[in-house]
C-alpha positions in Angstrom: -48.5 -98.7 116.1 -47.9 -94.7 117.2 -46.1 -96.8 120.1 -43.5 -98.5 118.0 -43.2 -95.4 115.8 -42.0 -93.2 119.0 -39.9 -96.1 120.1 -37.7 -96.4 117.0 -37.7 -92.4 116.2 -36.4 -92.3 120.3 -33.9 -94.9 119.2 -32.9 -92.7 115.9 -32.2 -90.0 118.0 -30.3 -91.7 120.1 -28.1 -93.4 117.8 -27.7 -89.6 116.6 -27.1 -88.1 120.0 -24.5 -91.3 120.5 -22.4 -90.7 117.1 -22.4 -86.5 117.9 -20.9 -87.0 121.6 -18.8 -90.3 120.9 -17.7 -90.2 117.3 -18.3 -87.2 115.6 -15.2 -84.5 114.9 -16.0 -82.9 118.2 -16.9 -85.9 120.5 -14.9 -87.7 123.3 -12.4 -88.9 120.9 -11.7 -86.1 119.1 -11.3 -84.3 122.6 -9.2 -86.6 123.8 -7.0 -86.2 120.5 -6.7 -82.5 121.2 -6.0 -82.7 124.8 -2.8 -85.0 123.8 -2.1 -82.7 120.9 -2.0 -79.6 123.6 0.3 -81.4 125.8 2.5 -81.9 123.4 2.7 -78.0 122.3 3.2 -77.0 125.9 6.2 -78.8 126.1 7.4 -77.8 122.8 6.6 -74.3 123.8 8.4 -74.8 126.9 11.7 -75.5 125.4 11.4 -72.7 122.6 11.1 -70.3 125.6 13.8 -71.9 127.3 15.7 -71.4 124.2 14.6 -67.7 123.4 15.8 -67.1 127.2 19.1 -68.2 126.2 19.5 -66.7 123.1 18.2 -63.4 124.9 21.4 -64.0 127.4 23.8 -64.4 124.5 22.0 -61.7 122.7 22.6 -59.1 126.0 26.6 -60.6 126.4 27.3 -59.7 122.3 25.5 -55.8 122.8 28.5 -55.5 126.0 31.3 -57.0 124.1 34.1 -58.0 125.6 35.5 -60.9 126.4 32.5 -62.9 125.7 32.4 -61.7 122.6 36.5 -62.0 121.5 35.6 -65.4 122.8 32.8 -66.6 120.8 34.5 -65.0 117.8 37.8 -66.6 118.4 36.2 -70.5 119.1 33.9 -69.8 115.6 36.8 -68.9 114.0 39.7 -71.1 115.5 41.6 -67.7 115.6 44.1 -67.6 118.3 46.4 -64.4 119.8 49.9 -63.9 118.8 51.1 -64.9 122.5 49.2 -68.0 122.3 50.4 -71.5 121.6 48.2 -74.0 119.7 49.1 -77.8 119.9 47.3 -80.5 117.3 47.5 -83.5 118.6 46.9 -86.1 115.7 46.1 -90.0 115.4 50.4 -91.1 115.7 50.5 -89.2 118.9 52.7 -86.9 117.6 52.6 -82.8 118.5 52.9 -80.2 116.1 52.1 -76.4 116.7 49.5 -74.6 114.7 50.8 -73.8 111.2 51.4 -69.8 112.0 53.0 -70.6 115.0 55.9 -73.1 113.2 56.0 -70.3 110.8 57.2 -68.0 113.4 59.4 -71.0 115.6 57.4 -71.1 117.9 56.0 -75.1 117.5 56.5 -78.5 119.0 58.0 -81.4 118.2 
């Protein structure tokens, strides 16, 4: 009797000690989850620190000014110098110069 008792109170705790290191929140499964879950923020956390790096560069280029600078503006802004030509080329085929540029007789065709 005291024999089967201790047999199926061992087997209780075993079932317990099974479901805490397989299937409870922080068993194999749930580490296994978290280990894939970690992965995948490293390489998210790799590409925002690429990205930071770059946007550090750009950041250091704007604070000297320049020509990086008259660049960036100008290609935001499709602003172009008074010496400079601008062409549109549209669906027909046919070339025009950019409006202030026919304005001043400057354009194409």
């Amino acid at each position: 009797m005291v024999r089967k008792l201790l047999i199926g109170i061992l087997l209780l705790v075993n079932c317990l000690l099974f479901y805490g290191v397989v299937l409870s929140d922080k068993g194999l499964f749930s580490l296994r989850r978290m280990r894939v879950e970690r992965d995948e923020l490293a390489a998210v956390t790799d590409v925002l620190k690429e990205n930071s790096q770059d946007l550090s560069q750009e950041i250091l280029l704007f604070k000297k000014g320049g020509e990086y600078t008259e660049r960036i503006i100008r290609d935001k802004t499709n602003f172009i110098k008074d010496d400079e030509v601008v062409y549109i080329i549209g669906s027909g085929g046919k070339t025009v110069a950019a409006p202030g540029q026919i304005e001043r007789g400057i354009g194409g065709q």
